[in-house]
N, C-alpha and C positions, 0 to 999 in steps of 0.2 A: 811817345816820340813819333811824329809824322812827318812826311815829305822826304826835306833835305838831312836831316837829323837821324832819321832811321837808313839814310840811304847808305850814309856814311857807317855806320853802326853794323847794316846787315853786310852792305860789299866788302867795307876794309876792315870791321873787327874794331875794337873795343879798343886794342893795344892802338892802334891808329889812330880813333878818338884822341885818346890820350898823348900820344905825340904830337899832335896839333894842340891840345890844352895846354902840355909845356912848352909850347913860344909864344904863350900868350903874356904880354903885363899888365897885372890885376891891380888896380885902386881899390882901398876898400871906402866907403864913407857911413862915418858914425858908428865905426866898428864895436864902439862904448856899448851901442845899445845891445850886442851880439852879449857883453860881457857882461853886461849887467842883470840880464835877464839868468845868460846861465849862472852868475854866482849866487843867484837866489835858491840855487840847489830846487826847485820848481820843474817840474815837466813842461814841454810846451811847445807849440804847433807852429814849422817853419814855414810860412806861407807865401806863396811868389806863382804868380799868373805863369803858363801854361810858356808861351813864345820866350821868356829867359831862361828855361828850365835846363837849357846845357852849361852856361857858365853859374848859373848856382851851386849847381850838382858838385862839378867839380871844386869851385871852391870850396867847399865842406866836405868833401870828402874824409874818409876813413874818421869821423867824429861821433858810428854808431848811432846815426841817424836812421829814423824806421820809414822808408817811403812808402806811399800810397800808391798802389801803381794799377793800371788799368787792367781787367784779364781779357780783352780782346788780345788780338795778332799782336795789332803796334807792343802792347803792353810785353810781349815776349822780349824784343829785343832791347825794351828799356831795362826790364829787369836783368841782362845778361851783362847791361853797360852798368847798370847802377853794383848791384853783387862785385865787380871789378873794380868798383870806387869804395869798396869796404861798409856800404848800405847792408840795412836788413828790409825787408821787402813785404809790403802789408798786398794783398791783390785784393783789387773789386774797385768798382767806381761808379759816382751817382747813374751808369748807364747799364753796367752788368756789377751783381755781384756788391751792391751799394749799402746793403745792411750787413753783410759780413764783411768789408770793409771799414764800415761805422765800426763796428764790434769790435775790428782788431784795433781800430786807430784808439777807440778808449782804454783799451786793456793793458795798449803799450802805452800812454800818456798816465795811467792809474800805476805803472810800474817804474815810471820815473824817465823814459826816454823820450827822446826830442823825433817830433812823430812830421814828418816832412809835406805838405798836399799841394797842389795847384788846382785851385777852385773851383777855375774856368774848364779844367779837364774832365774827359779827353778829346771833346768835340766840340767844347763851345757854346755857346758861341763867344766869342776872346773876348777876353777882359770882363765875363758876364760871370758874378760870385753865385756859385748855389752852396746850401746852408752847411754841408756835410762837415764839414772845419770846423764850426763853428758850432755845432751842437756835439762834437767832438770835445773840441774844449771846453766847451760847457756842463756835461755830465762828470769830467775830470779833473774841475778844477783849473785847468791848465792856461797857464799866460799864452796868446799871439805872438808872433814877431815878422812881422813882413818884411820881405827884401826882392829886391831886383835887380837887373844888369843890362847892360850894355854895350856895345863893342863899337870899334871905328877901327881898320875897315869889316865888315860885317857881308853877311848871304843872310837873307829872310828869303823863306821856303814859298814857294806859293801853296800854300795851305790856311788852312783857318783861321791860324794861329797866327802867323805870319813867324815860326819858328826862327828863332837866332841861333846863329854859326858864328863866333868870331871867326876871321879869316887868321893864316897866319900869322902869329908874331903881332897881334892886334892888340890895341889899350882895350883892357876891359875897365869896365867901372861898374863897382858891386853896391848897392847902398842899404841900409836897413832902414827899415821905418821907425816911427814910435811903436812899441810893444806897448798891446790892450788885455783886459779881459772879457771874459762875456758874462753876461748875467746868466744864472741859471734858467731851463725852460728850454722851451721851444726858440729856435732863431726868429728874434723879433728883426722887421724892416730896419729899425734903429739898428740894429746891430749889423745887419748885412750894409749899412750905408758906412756905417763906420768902418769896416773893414774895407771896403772896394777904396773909401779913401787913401785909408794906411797906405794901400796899395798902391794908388794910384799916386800918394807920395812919393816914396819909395822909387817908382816909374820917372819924376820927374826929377827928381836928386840925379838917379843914374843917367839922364839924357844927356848927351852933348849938347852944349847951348845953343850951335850951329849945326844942329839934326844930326845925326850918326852919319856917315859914312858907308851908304850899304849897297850890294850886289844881289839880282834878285834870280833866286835856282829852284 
């Protein structure tokens, strides 16, 4: 979590977070494919770029989701907001701590839980997939499901990311992608194209047709 995201997290606490998350009203779209994926009783990798990562969080909360979360600084106070959404918390990330990361993300996706990552993280560069998801899913089996969000009115951070805040009491819009699998192996290019797609779906489903709505902090 970086900029505006953690700013709110480190000065007013979690419980704060979360009082601005309940005046939000959430769309969800193609919510089918959320259900479909989980009645296949399958594990499987929630995947959503790095700058939605507040209004996904929250929408799936307390559903014993395993997130991936980074063990720099930032990564401290995301783990204190995610543990308070009812998250179990993997640390390490392609920057520190990336093969014990890989490790946990397969052991909890080889155990049957829905194992949470943001590709692009924790530095980016935005919207750029590196393989770690995906050779995750790969070694376990495990189905993709991309999803993204959106807000109107909205704060993007000035940060990397360009971090999303719904503002108060903002329409969010949640959208899922088609759910993939991977071929076993190494992350081949085909496969990392395939996924920034999903994604990049996903991205446009949740936009407002007439751009979001946003404030910049």
């Amino acid at each position: 979590m970086t900029g505006l995201g953690r700013a709110l997290v480190e000065g007013y606490g979690a419980s704060a977070v979360t009082l601005l998350a309940r005046s939000w009203r959430v769309d969800v779209l193609h919510r089918h494919r959320w259900a479909s994926v989980a009645h296949t009783g399958r594990a499987f990798v929630l995947l959503c770029w790095h700058d939605a990562l507040l209004p996904v969080m929250w929408l799936h909360r307390h559903r014993q989701i395993q997130a991936v979360i980074s063990e720099a600084r930032d990564g401290e106070y995301l783990t204190r907001f995610a543990t308070s959404l009812g998250y179990g918390v993997i640390r390490g990330s392609s920057t520190r701590g990336g093969r014990r990361a890989l490790l946990g993300a397969v052991r909890a996706l080889e155990r049957g839980n829905i194992v949470g990552i943001t590709p692009d993280g924790p530095r980016g560069p935005r919207r750029t997939l590196k393989a770690g998801a995906l050779v995750a899913a790969a070694r376990a089996g495990a189905l993709v499901l991309p999803v993204h969000a959106d807000a109107r009115p909205a704060w993007h951070a000035r940060s990397w990311d360009a971090f999303l805040v719904p503002a108060p009491f903002a329409r969010v819009r949640v959208a899922y992608g088609e759910p993939f699998e991977v071929e076993p192996g190494p992350a081949s290019p085909a496969a990392t194209a395939l996924a920034t797609e999903a994604l990049d779906e996903a991205a446009r489903m949740a936009s407002w047709p007439d751009g979001a709505a946003t404030l910049t902090a």
